[in-house]
Backbone bond lengths (Angstrom), bond angles and torsions (degrees), N, CA, C in turn:
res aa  C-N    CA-C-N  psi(-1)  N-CA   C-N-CA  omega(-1)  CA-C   N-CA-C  phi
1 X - - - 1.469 - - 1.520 108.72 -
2 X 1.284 120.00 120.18 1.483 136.60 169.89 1.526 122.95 -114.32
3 X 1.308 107.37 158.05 1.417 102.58 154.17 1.529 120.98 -144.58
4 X 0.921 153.69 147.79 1.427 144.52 -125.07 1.772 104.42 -164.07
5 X 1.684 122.83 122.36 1.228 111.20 166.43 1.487 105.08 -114.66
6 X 1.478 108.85 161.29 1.472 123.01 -173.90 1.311 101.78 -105.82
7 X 0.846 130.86 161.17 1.706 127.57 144.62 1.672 119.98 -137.75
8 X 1.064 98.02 81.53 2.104 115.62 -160.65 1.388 116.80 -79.04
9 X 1.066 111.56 -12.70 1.828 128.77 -154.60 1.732 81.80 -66.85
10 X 1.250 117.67 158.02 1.021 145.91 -164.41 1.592 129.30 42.92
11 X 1.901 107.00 20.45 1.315 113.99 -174.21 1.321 113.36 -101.27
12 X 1.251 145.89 125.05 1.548 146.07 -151.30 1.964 99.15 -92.06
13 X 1.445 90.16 128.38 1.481 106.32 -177.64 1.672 87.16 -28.65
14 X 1.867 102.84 157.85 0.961 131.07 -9.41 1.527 106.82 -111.73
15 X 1.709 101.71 38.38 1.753 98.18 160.37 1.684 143.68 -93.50
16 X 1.357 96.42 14.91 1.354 89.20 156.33 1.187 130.75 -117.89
17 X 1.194 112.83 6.85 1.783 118.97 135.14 1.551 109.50 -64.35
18 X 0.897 126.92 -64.22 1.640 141.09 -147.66 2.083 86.35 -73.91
19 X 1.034 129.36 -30.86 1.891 128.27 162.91 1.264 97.39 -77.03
20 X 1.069 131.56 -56.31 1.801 116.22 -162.08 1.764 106.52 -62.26
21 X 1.558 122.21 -57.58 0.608 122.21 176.32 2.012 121.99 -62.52
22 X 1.095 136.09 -24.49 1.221 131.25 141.44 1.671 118.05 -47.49
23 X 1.422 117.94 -45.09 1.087 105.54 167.46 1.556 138.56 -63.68
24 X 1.384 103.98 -34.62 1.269 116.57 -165.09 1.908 101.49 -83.39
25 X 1.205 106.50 -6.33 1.499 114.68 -165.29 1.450 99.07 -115.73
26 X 1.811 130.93 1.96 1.123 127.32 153.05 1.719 129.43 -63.75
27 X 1.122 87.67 -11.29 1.821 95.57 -171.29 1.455 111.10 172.92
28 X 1.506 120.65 -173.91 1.263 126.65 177.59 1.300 115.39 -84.31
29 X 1.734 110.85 84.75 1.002 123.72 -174.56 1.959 128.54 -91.69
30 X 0.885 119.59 70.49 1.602 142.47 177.17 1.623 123.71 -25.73
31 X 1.521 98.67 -41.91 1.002 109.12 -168.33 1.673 107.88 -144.74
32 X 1.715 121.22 127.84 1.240 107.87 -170.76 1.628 89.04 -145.81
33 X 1.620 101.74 150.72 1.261 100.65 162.00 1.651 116.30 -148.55
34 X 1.082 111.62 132.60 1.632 116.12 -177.39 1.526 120.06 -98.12
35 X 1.130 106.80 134.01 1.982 103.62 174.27 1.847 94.60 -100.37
36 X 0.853 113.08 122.31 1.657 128.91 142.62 1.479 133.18 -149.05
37 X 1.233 115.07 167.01 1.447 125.37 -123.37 1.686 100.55 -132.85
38 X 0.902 103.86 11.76 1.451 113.96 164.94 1.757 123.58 -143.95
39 X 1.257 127.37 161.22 1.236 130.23 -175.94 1.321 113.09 -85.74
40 X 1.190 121.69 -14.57 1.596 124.61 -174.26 1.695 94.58 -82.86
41 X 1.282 116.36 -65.08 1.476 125.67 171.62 1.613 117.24 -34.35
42 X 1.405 107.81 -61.54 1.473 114.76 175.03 1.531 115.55 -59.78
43 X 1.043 128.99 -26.62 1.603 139.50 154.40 1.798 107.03 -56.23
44 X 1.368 120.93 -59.97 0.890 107.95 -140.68 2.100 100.27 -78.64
45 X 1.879 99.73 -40.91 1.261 121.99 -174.64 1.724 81.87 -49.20
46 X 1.320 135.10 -82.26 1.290 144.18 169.32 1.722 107.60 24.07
47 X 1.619 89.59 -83.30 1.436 109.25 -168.21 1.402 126.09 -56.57
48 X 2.020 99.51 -45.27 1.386 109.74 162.46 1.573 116.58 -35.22
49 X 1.585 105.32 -68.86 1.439 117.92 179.44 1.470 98.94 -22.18
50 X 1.664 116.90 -93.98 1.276 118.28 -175.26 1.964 125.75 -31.85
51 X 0.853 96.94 -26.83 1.697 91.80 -169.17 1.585 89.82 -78.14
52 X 1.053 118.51 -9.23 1.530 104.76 -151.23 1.932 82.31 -114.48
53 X 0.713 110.09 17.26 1.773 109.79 -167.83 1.069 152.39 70.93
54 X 1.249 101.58 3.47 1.714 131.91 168.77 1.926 103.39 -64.81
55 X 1.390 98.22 131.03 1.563 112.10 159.88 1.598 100.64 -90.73
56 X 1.564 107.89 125.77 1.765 115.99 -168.75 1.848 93.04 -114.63
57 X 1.224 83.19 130.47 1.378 92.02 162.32 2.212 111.61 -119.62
58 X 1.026 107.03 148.86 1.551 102.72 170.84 1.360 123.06 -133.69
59 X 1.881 104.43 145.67 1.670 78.39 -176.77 2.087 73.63 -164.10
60 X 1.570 88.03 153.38 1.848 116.46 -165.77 1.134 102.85 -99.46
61 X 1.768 104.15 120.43 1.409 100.32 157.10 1.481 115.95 -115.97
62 X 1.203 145.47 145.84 1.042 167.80 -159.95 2.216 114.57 5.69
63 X 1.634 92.55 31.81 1.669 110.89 166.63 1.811 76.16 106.78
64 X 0.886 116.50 49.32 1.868 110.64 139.45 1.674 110.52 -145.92
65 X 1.205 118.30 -169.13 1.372 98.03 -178.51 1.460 79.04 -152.73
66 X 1.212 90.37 154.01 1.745 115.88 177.34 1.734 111.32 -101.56
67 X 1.068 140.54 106.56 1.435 148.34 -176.41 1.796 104.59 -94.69
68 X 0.966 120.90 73.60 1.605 110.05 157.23 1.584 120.88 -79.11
69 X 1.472 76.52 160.60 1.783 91.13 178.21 1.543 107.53 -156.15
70 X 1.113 117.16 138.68 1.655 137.78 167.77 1.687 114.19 -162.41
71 X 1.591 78.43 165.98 1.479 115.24 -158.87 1.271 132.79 -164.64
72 X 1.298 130.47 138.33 1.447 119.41 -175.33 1.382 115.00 -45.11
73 X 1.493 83.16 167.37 2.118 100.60 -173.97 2.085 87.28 -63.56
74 X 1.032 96.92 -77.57 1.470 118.13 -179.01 1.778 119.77 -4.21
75 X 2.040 105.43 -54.48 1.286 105.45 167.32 1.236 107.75 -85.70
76 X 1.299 141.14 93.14 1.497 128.25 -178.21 1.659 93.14 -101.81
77 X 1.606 109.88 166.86 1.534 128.40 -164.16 1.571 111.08 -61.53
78 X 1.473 94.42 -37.42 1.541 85.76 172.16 1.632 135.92 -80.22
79 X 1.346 98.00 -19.95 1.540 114.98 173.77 1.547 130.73 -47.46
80 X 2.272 88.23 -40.73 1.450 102.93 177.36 1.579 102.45 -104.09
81 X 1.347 131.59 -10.45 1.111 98.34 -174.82 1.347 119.97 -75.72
82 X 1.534 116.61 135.49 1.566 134.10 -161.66 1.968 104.47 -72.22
83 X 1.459 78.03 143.16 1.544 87.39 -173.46 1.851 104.40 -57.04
84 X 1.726 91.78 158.61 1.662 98.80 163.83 1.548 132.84 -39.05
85 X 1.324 129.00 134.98 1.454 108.80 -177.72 1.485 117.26 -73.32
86 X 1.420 153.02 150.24 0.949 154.22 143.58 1.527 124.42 4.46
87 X 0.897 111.30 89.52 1.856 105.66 -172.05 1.768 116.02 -25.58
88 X 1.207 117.39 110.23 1.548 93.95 -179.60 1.757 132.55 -41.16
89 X 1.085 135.81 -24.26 0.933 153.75 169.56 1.682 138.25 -57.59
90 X 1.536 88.89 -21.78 1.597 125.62 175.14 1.263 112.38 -91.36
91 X 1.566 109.22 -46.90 1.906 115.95 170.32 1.402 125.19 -26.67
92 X 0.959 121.08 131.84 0.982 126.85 -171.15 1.943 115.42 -137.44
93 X 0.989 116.34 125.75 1.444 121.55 166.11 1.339 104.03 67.62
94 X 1.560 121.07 45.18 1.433 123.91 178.72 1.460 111.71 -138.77
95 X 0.937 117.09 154.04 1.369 108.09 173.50 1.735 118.64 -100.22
96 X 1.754 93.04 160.15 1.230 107.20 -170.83 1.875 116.06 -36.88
97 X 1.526 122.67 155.42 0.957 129.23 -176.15 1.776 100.96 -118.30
98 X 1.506 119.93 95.99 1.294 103.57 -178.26 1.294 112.51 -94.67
99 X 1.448 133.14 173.81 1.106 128.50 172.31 1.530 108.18 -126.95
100 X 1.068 130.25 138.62 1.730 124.12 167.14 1.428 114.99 -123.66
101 X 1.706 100.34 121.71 1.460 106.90 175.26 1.274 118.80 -107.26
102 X 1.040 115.60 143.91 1.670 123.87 -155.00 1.882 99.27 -134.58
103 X 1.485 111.38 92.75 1.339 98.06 -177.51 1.831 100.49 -126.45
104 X 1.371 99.26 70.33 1.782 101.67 -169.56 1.670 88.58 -156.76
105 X 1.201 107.31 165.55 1.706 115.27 151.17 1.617 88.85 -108.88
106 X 0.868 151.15 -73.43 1.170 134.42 -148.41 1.896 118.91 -106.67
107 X 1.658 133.47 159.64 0.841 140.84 -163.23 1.268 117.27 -88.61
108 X 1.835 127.85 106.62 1.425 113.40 170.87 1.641 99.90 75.32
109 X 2.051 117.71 -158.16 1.539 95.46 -130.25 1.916 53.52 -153.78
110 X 1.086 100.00 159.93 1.852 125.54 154.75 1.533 111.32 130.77
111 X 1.723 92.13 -54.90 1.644 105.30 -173.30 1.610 102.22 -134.03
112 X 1.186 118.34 118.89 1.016 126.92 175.84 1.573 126.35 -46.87
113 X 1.635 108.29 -46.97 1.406 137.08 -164.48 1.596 99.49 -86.42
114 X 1.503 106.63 -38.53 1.688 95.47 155.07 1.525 146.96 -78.68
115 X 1.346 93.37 -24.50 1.578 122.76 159.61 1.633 112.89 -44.99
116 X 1.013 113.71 -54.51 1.972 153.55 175.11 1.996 88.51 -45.84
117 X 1.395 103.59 -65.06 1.295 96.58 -155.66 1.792 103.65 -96.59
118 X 0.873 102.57 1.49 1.658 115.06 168.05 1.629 112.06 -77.37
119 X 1.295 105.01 -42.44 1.524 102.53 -163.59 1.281 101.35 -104.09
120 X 2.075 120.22 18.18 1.356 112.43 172.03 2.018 96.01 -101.26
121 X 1.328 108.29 -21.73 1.179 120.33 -177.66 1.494 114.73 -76.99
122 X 1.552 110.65 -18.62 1.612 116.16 178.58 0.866 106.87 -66.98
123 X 2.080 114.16 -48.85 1.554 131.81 -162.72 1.787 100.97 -65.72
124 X 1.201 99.60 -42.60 1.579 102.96 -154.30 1.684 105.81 -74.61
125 X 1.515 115.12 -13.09 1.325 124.02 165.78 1.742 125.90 -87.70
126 X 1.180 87.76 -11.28 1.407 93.84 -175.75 1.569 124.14 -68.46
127 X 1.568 116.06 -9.87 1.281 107.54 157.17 1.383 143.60 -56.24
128 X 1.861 104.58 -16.37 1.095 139.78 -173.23 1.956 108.17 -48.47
129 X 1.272 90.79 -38.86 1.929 118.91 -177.68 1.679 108.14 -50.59
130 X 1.428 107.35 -30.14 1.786 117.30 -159.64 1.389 104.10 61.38
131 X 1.531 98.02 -141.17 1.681 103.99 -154.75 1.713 73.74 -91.67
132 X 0.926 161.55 18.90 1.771 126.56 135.68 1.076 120.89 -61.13
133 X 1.362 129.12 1.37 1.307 100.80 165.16 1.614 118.83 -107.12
134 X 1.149 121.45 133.86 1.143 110.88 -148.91 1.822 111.33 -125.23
135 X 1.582 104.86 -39.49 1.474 87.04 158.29 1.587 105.11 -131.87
136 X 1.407 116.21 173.88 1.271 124.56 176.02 1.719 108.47 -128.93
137 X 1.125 112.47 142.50 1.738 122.36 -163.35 1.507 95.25 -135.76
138 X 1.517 111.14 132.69 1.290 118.10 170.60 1.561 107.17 -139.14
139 X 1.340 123.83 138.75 1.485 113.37 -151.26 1.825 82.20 -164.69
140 X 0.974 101.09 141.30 2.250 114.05 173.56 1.707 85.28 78.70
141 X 1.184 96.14 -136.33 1.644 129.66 179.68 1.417 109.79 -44.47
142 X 1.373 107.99 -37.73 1.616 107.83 -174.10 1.419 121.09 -66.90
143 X 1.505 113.14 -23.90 1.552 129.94 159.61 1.712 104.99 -19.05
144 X 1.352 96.04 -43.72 2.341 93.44 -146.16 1.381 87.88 -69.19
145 X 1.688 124.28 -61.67 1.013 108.61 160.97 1.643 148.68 0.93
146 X 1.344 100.69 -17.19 1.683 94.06 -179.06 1.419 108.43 -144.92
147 X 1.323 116.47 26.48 1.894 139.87 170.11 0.909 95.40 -88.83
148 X 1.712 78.61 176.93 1.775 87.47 -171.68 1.654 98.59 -84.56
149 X 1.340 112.95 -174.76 1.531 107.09 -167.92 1.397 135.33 64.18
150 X 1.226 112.16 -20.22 1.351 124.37 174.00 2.078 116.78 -74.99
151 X 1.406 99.37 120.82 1.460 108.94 -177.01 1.492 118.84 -37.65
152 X 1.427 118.18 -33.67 0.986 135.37 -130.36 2.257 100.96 -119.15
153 X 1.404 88.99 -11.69 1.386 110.71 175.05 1.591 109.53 -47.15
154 X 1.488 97.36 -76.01 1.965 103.67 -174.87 1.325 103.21 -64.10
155 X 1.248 143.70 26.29 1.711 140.49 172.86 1.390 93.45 -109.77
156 X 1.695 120.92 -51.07 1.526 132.16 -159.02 1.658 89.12 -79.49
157 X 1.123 138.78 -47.68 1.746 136.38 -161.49 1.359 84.97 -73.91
158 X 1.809 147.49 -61.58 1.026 158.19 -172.48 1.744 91.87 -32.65
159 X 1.273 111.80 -76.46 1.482 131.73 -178.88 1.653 107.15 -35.00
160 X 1.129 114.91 -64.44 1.373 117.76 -161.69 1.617 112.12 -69.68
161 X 1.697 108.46 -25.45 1.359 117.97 -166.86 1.972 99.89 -88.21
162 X 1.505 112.10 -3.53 1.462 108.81 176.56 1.533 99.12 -99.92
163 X 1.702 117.03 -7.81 1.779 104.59 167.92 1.686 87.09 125.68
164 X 1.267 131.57 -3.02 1.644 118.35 173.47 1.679 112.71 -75.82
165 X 1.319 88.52 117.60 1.895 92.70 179.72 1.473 102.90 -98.55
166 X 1.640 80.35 127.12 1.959 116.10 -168.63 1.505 106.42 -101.21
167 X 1.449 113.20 107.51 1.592 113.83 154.69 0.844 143.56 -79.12
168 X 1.267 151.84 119.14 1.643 132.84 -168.25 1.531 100.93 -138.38
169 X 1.305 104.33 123.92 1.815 135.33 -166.83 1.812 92.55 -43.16
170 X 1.026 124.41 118.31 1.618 118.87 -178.93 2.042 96.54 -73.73
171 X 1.109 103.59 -49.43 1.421 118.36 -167.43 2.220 97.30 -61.44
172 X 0.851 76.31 -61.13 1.837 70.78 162.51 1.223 118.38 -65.80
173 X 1.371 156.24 -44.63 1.127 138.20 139.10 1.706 138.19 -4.28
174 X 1.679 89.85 -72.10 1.475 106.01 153.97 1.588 126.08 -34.40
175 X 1.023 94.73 -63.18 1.688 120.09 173.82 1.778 113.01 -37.69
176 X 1.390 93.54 -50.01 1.768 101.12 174.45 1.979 115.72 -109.14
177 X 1.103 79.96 18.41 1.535 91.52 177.61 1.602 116.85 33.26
178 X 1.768 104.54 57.69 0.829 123.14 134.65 1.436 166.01 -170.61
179 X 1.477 83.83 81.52 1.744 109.28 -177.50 2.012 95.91 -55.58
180 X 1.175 102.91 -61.76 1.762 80.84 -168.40 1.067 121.56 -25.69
181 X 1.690 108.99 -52.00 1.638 127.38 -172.63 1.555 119.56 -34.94
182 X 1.319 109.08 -52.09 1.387 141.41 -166.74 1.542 106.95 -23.98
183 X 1.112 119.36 104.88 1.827 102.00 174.76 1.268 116.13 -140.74
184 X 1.380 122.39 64.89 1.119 132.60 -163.03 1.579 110.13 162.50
185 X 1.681 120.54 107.63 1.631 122.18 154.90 1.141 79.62 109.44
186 X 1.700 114.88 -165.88 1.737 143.79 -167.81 1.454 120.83 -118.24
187 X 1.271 115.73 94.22 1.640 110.91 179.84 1.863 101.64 -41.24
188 X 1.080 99.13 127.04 1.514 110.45 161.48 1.352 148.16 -138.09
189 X 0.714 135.06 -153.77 1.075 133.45 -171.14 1.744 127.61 -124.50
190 X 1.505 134.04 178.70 1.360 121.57 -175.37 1.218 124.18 -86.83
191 X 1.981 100.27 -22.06 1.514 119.72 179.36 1.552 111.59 -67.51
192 X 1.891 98.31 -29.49 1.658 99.82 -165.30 1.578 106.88 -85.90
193 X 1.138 126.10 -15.52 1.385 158.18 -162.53 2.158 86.16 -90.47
194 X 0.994 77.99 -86.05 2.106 68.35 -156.86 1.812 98.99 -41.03
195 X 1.327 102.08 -30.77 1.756 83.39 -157.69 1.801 107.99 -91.21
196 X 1.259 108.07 11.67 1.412 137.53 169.11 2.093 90.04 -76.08
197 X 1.477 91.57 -66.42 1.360 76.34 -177.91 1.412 142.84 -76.47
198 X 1.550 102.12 -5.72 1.583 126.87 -176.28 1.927 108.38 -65.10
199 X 1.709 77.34 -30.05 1.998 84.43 -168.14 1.586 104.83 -87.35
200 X 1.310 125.20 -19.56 1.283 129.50 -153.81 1.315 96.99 -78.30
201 X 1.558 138.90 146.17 0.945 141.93 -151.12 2.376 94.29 -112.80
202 X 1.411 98.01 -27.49 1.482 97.35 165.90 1.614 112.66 -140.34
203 X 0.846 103.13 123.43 2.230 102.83 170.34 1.034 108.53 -84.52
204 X 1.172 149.61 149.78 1.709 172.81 122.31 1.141 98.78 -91.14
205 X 1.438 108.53 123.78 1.537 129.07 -163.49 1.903 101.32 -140.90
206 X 1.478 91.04 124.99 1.571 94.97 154.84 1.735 105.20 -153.03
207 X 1.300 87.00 125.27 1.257 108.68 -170.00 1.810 108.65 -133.63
């Protein structure tokens, strides 16, 4: 039985996930608590907590926020963390796992305003894929895309509500100030982002 404090605030995604989780994976850690200093972070440390079996509670002190988490001795981090996935290469009788990264608001280079309506026509086709496509990543520019107001919203909620899991860069959010906006997919993170792409069996990238 442990308990462990962080103090992360001023560390740029994606290390205060990438410390908590080193910490919490040093031992039988019970009790944890993180200071950070932004809302994208406090979301993201948040979520980690939970996947990993921590009950999170949060609470702000004077523009940082404190993220705790505990849990019995019994579920400790290593107990639940889930085995390796299947080497891709071993798979068998499944279909492809694509991934699409979307780090632009707009398509290609000349005209901006066509660029804009190109890459709402990419999104809005992309069901075309079936169940291969499996996650979607939006990170820089690709953020606006999934606010409110954004054209491209009722295609992405459409998407997510047939089972496509949507990431959207929390720290880019921040960046354009707007995480409130957000209405659609999982603020995340950079750790959850590469290894999103580590598993994906193809990337489609526009960046």
């Amino acid at each position: 039985m442990a308990e462990k404090k962080l103090d992360c605030r001023g560390l740029a995604c994606p290390h205060p996930v990438l410390k908590t989780k080193e910490t919490i994976e040093s031992g039988d850690i019970t009790q944890v608590n993180i200071l950070v200093d932004n809302a994208a972070a406090r979301e993201n440390v948040g979520r980690f907590l939970e996947r990993m079996g921590y009950t999170v509670t949060v609470s702000e002190h004077e523009g940082s926020f404190e993220v705790a988490g505990s849990k019995a001795l019994e579920t400790s981090a290593r107990e639940i963390t889930p085995e390796p996935e299947e080497p891709k290469q071993t798979r068998k009788n499944e279909e492809r796992k694509i991934a699409v990264l979307v780090g632009t608001e707009c398509m290609g280079s000349g005209d901006d305003t066509l660029g804009r309506k190109l890459l709402i026509n990419f999104v809005g086709t992309l069901k075309e894929m079936g169940s291969e496509l499996w996650r979607l990543i939006f990170l820089n520019g690709g953020v606006k895309l999934t606010v409110e107001g954004s054209e491209s919203l009722p295609i992405l909620q459409e998407l997510e509500k047939s089972g496509v899991y949507i990431l959207v860069c929390g720290t880019c959010l921040n960046h354009f100030e707007l995480l409130e906006k957000k209405k659609v997919g999982e603020t995340t993170n950079m750790l959850d982002i590469v290894t999103a792409l580590q598993l994906a069996d193809k990337v489609i990238s526009f960046t």
